[in-house]
C-alpha positions in Angstrom: 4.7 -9.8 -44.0 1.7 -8.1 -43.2 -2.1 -8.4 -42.9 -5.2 -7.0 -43.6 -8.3 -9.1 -42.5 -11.4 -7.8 -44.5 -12.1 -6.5 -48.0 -14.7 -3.4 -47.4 -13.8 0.1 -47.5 -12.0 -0.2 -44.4 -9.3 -2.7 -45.5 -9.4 -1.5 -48.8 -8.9 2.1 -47.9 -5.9 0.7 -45.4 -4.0 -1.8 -48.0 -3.9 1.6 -50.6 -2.3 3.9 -47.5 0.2 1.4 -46.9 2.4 2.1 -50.1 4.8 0.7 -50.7 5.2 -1.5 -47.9 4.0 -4.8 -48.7 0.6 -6.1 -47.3 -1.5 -9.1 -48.1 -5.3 -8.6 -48.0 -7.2 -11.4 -46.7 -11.1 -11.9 -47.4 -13.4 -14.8 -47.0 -15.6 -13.4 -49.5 -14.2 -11.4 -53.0 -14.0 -8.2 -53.8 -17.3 -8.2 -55.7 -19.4 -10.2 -52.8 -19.3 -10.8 -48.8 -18.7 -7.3 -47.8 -21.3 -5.1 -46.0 -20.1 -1.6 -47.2 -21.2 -3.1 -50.5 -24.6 -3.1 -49.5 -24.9 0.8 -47.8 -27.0 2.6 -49.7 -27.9 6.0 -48.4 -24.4 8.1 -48.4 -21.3 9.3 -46.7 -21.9 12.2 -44.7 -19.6 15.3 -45.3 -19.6 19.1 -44.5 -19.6 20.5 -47.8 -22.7 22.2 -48.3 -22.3 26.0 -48.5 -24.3 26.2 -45.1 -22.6 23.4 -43.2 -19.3 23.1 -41.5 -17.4 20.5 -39.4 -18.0 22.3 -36.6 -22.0 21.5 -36.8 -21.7 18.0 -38.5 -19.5 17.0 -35.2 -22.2 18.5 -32.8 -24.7 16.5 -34.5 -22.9 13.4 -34.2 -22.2 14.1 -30.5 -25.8 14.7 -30.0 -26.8 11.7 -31.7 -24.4 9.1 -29.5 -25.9 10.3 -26.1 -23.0 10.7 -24.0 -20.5 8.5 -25.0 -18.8 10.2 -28.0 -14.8 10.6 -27.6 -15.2 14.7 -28.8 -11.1 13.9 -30.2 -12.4 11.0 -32.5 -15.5 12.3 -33.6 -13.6 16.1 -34.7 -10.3 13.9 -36.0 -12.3 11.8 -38.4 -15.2 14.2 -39.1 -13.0 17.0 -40.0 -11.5 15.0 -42.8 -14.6 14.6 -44.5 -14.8 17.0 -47.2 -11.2 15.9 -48.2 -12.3 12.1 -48.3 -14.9 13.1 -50.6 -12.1 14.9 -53.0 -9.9 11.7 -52.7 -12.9 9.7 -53.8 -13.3 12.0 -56.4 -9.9 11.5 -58.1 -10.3 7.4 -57.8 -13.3 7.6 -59.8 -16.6 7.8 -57.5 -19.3 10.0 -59.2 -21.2 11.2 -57.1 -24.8 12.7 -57.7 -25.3 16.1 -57.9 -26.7 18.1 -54.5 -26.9 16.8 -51.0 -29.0 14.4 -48.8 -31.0 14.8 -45.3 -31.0 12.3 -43.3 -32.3 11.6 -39.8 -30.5 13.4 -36.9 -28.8 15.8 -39.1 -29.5 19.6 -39.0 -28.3 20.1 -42.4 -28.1 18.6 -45.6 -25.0 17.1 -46.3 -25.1 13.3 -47.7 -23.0 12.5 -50.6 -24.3 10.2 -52.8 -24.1 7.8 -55.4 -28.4 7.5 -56.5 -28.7 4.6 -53.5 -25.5 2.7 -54.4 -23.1 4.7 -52.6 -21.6 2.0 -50.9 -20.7 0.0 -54.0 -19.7 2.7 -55.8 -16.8 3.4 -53.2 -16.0 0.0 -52.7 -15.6 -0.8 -56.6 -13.2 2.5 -57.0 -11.6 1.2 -53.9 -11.2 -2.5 -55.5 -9.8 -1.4 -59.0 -7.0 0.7 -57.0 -6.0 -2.3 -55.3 -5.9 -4.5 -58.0 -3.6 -2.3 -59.8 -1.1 -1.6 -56.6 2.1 -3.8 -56.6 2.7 -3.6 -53.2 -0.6 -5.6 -52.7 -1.4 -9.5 -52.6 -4.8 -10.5 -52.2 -6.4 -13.8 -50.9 -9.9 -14.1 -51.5 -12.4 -17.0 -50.5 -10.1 -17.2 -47.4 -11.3 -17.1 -43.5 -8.5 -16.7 -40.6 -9.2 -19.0 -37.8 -6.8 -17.5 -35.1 -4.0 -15.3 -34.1 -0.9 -16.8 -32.9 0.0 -13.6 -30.0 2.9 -15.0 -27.7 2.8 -12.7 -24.9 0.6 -10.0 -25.7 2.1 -9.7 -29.4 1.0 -10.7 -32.6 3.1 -13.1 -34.1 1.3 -14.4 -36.9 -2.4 -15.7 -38.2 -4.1 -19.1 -38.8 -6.2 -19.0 -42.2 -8.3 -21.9 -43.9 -7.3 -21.6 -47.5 -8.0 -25.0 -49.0 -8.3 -28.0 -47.3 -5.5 -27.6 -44.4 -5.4 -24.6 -42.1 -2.1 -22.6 -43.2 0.2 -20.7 -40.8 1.2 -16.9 -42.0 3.7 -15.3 -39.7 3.0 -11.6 -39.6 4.6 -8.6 -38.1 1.0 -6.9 -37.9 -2.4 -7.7 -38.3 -5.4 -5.0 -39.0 -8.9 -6.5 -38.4 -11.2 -4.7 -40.7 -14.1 -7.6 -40.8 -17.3 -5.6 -39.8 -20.1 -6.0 -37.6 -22.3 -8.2 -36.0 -25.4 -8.5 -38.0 -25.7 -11.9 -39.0 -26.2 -12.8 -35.5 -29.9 -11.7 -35.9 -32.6 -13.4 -37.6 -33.6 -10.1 -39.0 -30.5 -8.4 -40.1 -29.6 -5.5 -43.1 -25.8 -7.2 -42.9 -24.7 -9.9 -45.4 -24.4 -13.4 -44.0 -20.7 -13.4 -42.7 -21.2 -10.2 -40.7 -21.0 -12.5 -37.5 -18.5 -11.2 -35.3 -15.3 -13.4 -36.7 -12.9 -10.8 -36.4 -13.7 -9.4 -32.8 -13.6 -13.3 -32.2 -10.5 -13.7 -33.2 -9.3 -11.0 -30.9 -10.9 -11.6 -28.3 -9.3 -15.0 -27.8 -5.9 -13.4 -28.5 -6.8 -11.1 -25.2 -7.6 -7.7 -27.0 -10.1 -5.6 -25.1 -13.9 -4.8 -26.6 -15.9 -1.9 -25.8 -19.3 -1.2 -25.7 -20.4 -4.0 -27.4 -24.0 -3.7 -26.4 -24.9 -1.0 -28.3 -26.2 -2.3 -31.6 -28.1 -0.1 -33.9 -31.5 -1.0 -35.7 -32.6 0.6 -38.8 -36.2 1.4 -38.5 -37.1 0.6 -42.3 -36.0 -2.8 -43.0 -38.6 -4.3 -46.1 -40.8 -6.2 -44.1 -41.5 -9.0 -46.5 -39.2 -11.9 -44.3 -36.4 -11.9 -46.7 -32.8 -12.5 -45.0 -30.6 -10.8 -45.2 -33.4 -7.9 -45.7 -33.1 -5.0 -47.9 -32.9 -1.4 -46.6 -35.8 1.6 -47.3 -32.6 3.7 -46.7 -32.9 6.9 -44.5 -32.7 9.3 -47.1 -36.2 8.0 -48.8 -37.7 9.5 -45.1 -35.5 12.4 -45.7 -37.0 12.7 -49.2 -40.2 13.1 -47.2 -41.5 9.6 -47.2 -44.1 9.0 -44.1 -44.0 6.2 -41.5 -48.0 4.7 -41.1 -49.9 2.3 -40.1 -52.9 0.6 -41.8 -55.1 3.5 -40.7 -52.9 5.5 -42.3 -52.0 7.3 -39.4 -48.4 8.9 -39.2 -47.1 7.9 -35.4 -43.6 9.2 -35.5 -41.3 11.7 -36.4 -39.8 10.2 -39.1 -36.4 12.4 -38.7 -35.7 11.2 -35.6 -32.5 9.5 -34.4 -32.9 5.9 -35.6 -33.1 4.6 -32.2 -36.1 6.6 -31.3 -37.2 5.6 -34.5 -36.7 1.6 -34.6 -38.6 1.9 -30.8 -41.9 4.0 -32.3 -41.7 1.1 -35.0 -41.2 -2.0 -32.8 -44.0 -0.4 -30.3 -46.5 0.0 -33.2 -46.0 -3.1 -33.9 -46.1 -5.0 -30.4 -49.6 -3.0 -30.5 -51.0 -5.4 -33.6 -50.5 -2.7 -36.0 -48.8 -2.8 -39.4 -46.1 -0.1 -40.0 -45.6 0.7 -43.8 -43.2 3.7 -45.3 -45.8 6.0 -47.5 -43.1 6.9 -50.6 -45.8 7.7 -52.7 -45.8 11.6 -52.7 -41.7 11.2 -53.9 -42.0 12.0 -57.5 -39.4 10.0 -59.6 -39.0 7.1 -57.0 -37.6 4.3 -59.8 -34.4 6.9 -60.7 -33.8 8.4 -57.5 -33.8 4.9 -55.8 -33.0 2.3 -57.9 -31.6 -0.4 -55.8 -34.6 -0.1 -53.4 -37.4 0.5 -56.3 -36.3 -2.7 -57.4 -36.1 -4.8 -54.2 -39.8 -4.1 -53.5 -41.0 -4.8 -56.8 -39.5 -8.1 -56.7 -41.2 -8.3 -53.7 -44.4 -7.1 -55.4 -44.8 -3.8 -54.2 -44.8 -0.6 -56.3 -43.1 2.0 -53.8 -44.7 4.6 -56.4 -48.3 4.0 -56.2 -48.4 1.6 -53.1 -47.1 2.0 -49.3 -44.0 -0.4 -48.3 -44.2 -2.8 -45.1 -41.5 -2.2 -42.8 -39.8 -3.9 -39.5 -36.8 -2.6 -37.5 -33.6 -4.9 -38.9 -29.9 -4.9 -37.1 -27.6 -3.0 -38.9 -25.2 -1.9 -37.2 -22.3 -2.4 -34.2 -21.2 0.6 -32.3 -19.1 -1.5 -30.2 -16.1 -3.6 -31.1 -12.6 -4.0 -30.7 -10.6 -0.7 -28.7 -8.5 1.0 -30.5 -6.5 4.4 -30.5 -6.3 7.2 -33.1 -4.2 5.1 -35.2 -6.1 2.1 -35.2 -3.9 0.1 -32.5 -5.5 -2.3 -30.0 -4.6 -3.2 -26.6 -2.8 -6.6 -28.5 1.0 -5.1 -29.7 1.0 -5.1 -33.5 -2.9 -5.8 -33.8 -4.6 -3.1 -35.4 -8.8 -2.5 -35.9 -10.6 0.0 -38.3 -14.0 0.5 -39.6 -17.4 -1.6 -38.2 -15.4 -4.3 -36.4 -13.3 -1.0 -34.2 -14.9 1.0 -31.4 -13.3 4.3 -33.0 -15.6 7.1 -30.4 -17.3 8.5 -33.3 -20.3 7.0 -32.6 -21.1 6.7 -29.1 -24.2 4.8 -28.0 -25.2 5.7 -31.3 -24.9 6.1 -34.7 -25.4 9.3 -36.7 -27.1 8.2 -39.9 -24.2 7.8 -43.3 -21.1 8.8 -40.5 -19.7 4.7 -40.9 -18.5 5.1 -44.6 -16.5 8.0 -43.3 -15.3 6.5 -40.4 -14.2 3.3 -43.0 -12.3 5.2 -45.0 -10.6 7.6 -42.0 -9.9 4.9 -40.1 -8.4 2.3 -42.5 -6.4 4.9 -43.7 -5.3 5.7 -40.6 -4.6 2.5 -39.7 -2.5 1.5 -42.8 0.0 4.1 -42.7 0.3 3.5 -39.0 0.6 -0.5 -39.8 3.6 0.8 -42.7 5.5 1.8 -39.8 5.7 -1.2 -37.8 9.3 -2.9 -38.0 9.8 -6.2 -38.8 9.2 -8.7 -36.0 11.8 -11.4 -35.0 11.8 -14.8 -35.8 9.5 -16.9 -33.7 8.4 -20.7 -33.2 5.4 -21.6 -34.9 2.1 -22.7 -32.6 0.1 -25.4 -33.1 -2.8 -25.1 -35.3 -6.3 -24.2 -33.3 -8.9 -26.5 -32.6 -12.0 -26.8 -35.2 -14.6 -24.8 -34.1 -18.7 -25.5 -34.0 -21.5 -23.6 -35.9 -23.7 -22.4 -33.1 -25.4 -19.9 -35.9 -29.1 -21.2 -35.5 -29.1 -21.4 -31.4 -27.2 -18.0 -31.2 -29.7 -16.3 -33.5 -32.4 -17.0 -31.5 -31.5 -16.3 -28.7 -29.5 -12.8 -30.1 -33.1 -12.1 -31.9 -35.4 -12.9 -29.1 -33.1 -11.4 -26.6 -30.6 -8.9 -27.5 -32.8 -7.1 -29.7 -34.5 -3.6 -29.6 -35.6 -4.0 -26.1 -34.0 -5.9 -23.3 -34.1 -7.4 -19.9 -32.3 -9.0 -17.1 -34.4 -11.9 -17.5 -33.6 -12.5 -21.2 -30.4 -11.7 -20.9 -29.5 -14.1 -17.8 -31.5 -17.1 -19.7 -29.5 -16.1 -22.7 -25.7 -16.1 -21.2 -26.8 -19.5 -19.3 -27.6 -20.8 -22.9 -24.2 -19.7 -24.6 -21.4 -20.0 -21.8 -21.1 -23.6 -22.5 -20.7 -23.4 -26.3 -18.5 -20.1 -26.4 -15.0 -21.8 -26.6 -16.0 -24.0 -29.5 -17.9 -21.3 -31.3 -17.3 -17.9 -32.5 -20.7 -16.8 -32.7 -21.7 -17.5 -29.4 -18.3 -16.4 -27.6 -19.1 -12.9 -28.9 -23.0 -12.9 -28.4 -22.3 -13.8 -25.0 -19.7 -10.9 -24.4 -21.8 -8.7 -26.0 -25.2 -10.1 -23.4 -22.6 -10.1 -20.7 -22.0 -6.3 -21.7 -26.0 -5.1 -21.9 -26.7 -7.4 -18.5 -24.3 -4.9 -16.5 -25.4 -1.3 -18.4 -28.2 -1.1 -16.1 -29.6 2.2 -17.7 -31.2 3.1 -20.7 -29.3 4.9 -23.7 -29.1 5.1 -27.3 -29.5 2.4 -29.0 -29.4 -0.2 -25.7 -33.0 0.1 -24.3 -33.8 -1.8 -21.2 -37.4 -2.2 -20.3 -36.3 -2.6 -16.5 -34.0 0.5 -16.8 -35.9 2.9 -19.0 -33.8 5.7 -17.9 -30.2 7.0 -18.6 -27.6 7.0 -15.6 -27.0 10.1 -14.2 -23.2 9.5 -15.7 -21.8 8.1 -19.5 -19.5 5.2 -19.5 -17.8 2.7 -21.2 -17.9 -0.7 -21.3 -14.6 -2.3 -21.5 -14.0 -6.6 -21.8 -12.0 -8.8 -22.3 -13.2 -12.3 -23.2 -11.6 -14.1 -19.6 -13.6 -10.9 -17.8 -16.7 -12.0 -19.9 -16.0 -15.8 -19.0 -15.9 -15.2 -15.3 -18.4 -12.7 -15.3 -21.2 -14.8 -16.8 -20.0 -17.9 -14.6 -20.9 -15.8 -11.5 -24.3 -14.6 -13.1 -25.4 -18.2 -13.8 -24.2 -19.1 -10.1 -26.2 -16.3 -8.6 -29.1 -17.3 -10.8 -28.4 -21.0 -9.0 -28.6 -19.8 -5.7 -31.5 -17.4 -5.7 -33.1 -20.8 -7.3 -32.4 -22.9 -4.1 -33.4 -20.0 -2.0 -36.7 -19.7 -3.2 
């Protein structure tokens, strides 16, 4: 049998494209709560305007991720867009008449669905897979481990009921998202921790670029957790970034890095950052989702500026993969957030991870239809329990991992988390992922070092694997010790 691990557009989008070869989708959530692309509001972004083409929505992703776009990946998956939109279409998505602007993007070309969009392509998504034969669904189910004798995936480990359960599996496609949840101030829904780059990390699959995490500017600033969204496309709209002066300090369109900065600056300088929305006419119907977050926070975006903060949001990083999804693990595949396709670089262009979803998991699943069916093998032991590190690690993620960093911060932090990472999930991959922004000694996109405010003169990758990060953060906390004794 095979597995899918993760129930958003990614693993969705991969179960469908594997007809008719049978797959069993795994989720610790349901189909109706737990995943993030539930919660994106703003849009997929597309080249179908009569003044757009691929050609120009690729150059403005390039742009936008500062060096480190793979040009193959970013034309492969962007190219596709207008016929993902099509495909969407036909399951049933109806999307809004005319096109969106968002930041970064020289033209308009956001498909959307009011500011649902998200849920609109995940529930078409859903009610496919419900009615496909060929696929099983466990819900309210979390996989603890891989079983991968010798590089190969063998089989998987979930929790479903009281006693862990062995599934043996002739391939496996993480499609678990991001990182979010790591952060006290995060956009991502409460599992969004990492579990599945976890998981194969400990198997011995290779991450990339895991320091470059991406901060929406606009998060409500009321303290709410998990914290809803002033999506880009109410700036695009023409909404204005203030203070209480009512003084406009930014360029508003700017990519979101440069954006969540100007914020977090204003900020740190005792000011109060709100999003002025009030010149938008028709907020309530144009935004519903958000309209009615801040009144139940008792603003009136219509009449009344909203308070905003810079929220994580989103991982560029995550698990390597190919242009079919594979991993460096045999028969382990990776799509969507919890992948490190190249399309985004060092950062995101705004509304591009929807597409990327839905390319990739595609992608993945008919590559995943192919694999033959693995021999017969001796079942492992089951893993050891594991710890909840969540409050610890969210500190120290928030306080130092966050829109600026330093080698300070980050050395106090890996000292903090090396001893819990075998027993916890959560702080194994916050330490590979401080291990990661200790050594990119430069400045770029979305990973801003106050020590090194500029970019190196050459873009490259960051590649580990969880003994590398092991090692690597036992020889920074030695070298801490002996420059201690030294002095």
């Amino acid at each position: 049998m095979k597995h899918i691990i993760g129930a958003g557009i990614a693993g969705l989008a991969a179960a469908l494209a594997m007809a008719p070869e049978p797959v069993t989708l795994i989720t610790a959530g349901t189909f109706e709560h737990g995943a993030a692309s539930l919660w994106s509001q703003g849009g997929i972004a597309a080249a179908i305007g009569v003044d757009d083409s691929p050609a120009l929505h690729c150059a403005d992703t390039i742009a936008a991720g500062d060096g480190l776009c793979d040009p193959d990946a970013v034309r492969r998956i962007i190219e596709q867009g207008p016929a993902v939109i099509e495909a969407l279409r036909r399951l049933g998505v109806a999307f809004d008449e005319g096109l969106g602007l968002e930041a970064a993007h020289t033209r308009r070309r956001i498909v959307h669905v009011r500011d649902r969009t998200g849920l609109a392509i995940t529930q078409a998504l859903a009610a496919a897979v419900r009615g496909s034969p060929h696929i099983r669904v466990l819900e309210r189910t979390a996989v603890r481990d891989l079983h991968a004798p010798n590089g190969v995936v063998a089989g998987l480990w979930i929790d479903h009921g009281e006693t862990p359960t062995y599934l043996p599996s002739n391939a496996v496609l993480i499609a678990t998202g991001g990182i979010g949840a790591l952060y006290r101030h995060s956009s991502n829904p409460a599992g969004a921790t990492g579990s599945g780059l976890a998981v194969a990390a400990r198997a011995g699959a290779v991450l990339r670029d895991l320091e470059f995490v991406q901060f929406h500017p606009t998060g409500l600033g009321t303290g709410s957790t998990p914290m809803p969204l002033i999506s880009e496309a109410v700036r695009g709209e023409g909404a204005r970034l203030i203070d209480e002066t009512d003084a406009r300090f930014t360029d508003e369109l700017a990519p979101r890095d440069a954006v969540s900065r100007a914020v977090f600056h204003h900020l740190g300088g005792n000011h109060r950052v709100f999003l002025d929305a009030t010149g938008i006419a028709g907020f309530a119907t144009r935004f519903p989702t958000i309209d009615a977050a801040c009144k139940a926070a008792g603003i009136d975006p219509a009449v009344q500026p909203i308070p905003v903060r810079p929220v994580a949001h989103y991982h560029m990083g995550g698990i390597a993969v190919d242009a079919a999804g594979r991993t460096t693990i045999g028969r382990l595949f990776a799509a969507g957030e919890a992948a490190c396709t190249g399309l985004h670089g060092a950062n995101r262009l705004a509304s591009n991870s929807l597409l990327e979803a839905f390319v990739t998991g595609q992608d993945a699943g008919r590559a995943m239809a192919m694999v033959a069916a693995a021999p017969d093998h001796i079942w492992p032991p089951a893993p050891e329990p594991r710890s909840d590190a969540s409050p610890l690690v969210s500190d120290l993620v928030s306080r130092h991992l966050g829109v600026l960093r330093d080698h300070a911060g980050l050395a106090r932090m890996i000292g903090r988390l090396l001893p819990l990472a075998a027993g916890s999930d959560a702080a194994l991959i916050a330490l590979m992922t401080a291990v990661c922004a200790i050594d990119r000694t430069e400045s770029r996109g979305a990973h801003c070092r106050t020590d090194h405010a500029t970019p190196s003169a050459q873009a490259v990758h960051t590649s580990i694997t969880m003994r590398q990060a092991l090692s690597r953060a036992a020889a920074l906390i030695d070298a801490h010790r002996q420059v201690g004794r030294a002095a």
